[in-house]
Backbone as JSON, one array per atom type, in Angstrom:
{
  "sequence": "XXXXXXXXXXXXXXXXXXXXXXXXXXXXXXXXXXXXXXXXXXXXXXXXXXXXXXXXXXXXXXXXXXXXXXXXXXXXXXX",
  "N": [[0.85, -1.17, 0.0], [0.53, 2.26, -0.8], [1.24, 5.53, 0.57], [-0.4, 8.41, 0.92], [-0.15, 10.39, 2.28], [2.64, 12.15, 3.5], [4.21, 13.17, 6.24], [6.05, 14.82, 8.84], [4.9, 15.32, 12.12], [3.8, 17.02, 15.57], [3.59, 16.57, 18.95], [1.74, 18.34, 21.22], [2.06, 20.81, 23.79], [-0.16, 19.7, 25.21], [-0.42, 17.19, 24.84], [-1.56, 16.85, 22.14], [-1.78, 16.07, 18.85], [-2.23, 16.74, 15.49], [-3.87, 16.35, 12.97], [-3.16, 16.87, 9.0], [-5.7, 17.98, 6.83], [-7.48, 15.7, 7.52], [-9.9, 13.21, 7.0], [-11.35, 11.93, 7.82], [-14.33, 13.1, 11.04], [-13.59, 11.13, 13.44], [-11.49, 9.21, 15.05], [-10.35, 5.42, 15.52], [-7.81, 5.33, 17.96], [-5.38, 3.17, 18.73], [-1.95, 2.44, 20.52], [1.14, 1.07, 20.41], [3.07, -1.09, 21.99], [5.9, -0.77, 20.71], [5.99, 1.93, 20.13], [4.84, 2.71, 17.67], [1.67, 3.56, 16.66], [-1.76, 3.53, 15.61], [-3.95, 5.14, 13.62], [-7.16, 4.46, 13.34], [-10.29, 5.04, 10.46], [-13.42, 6.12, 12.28], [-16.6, 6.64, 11.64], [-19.69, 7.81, 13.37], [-22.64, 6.85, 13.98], [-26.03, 6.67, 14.31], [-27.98, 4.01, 16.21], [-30.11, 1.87, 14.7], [-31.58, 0.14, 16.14], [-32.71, -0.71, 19.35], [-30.29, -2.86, 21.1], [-30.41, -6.76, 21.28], [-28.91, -7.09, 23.26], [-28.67, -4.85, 25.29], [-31.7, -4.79, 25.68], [-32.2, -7.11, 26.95], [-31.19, -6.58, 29.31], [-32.3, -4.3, 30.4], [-35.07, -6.58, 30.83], [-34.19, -8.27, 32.3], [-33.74, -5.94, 34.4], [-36.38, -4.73, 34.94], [-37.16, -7.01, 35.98], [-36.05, -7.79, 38.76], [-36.3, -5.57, 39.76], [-39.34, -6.15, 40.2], [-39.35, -8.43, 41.88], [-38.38, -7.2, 43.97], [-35.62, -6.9, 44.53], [-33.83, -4.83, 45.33], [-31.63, -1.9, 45.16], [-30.44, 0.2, 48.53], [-32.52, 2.97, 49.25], [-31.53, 6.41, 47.8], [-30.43, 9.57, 49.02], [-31.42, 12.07, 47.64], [-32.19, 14.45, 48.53], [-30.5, 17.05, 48.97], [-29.77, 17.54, 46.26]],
  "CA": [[0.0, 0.0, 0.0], [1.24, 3.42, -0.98], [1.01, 6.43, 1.74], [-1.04, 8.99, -0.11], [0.32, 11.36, 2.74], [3.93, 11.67, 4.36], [4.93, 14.35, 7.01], [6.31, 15.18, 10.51], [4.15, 15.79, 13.51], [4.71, 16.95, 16.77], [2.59, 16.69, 20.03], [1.57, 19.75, 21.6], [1.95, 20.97, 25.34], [-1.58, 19.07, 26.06], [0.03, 15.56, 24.42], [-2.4, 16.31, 21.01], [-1.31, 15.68, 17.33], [-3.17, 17.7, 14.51], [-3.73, 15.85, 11.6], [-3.83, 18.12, 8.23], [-6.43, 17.39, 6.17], [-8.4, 14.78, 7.91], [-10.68, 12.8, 5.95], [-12.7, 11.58, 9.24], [-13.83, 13.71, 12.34], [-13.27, 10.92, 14.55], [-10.4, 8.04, 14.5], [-10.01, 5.08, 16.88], [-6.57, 5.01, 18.77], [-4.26, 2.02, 19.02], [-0.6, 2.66, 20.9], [1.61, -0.19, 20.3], [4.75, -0.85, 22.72], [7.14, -0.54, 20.15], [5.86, 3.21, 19.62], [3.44, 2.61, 17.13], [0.24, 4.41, 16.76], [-2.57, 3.4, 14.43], [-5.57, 5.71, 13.48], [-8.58, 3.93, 11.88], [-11.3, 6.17, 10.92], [-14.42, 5.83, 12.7], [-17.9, 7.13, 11.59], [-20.66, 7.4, 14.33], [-24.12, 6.61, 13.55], [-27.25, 6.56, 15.6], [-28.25, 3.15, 15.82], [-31.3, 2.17, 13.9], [-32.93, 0.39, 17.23], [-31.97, -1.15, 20.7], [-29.43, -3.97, 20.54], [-30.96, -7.72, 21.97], [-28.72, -7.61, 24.98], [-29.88, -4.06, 25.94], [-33.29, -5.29, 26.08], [-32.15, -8.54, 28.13], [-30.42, -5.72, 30.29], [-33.8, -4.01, 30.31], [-36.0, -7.46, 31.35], [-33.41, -8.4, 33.61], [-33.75, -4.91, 35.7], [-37.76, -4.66, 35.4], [-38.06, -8.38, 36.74], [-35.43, -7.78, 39.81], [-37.28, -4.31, 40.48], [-40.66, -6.52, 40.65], [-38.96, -9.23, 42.6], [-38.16, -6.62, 45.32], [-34.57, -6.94, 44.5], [-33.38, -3.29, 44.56], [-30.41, -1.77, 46.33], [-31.09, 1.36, 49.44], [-32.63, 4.18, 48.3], [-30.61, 7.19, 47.71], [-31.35, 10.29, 49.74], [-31.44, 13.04, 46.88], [-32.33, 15.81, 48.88], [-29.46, 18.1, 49.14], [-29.8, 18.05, 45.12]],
  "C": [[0.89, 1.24, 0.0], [0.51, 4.55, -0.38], [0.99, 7.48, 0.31], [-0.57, 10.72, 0.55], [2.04, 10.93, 3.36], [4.44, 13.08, 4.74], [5.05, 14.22, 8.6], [5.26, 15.64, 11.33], [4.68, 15.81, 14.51], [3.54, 16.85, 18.26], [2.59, 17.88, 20.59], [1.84, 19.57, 23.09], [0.87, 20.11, 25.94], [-1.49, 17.94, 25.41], [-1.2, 15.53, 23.09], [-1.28, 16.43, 19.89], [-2.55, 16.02, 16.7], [-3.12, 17.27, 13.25], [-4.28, 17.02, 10.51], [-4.45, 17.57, 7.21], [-7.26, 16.17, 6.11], [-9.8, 14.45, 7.11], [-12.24, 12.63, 6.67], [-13.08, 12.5, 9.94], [-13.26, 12.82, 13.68], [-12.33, 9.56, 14.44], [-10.35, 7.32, 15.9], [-8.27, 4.49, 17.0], [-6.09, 3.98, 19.09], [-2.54, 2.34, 18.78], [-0.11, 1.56, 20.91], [2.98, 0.08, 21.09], [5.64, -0.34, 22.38], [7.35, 1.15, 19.27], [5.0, 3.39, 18.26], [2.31, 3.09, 17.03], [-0.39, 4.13, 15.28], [-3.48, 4.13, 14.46], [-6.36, 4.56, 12.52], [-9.98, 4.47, 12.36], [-12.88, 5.41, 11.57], [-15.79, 7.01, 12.1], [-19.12, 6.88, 12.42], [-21.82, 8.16, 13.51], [-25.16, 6.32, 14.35], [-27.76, 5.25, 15.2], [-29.58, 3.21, 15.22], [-32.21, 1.33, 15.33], [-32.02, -0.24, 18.14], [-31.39, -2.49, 20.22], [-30.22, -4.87, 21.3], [-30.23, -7.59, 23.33], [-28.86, -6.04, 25.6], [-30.72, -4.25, 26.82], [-33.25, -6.6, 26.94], [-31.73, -7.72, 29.25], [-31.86, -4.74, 30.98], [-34.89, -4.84, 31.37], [-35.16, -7.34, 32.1], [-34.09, -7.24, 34.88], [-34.93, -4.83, 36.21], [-38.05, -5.97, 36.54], [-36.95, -8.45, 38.24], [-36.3, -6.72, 40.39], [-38.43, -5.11, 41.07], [-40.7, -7.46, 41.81], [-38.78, -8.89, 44.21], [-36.28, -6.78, 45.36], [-33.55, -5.7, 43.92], [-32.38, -2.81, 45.92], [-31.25, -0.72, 47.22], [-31.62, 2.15, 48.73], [-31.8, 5.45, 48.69], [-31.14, 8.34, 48.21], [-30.79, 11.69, 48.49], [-31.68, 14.67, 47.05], [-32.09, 17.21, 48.68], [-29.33, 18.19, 47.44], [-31.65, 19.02, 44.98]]
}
């Protein structure tokens, strides 16, 4: 594969790196021991509906709530 870009970067006072001409807005991060750093771009998308284990996460909580299986209650007051 042939690098379509090739230049120096430097990290800033607050440890960022400024890519020029970014294709993505958002890239996921992998640091490798040997100094390494991979971007691969990421695109976020609103899912189209709830995932199955969600919704098992979901039943689960309703049927412990009904069970009577709920932690103290929290004294919210002072908000």
């Amino acid at each position: 594969m042939q690098a379509i870009k090739d230049y120096v970067v430097h990290i800033d006072s607050k440890k960022r790196v400024t890519l020029r001409g970014a294709s993505y807005q958002y890239y996921n991060v992998k640091e490798y021991d040997n100094g390494y750093i991979m971007l691969e771009p990421r695109e976020l998308v609103v899912p189209a509906s709830i995932s199955a284990k969600a919704l098992a996460d979901m039943d689960r909580s309703i049927a412990n709530f009904k069970a009577g299986t709920v932690s103290e209650e929290i004294d919210l007051s002072d908000f």
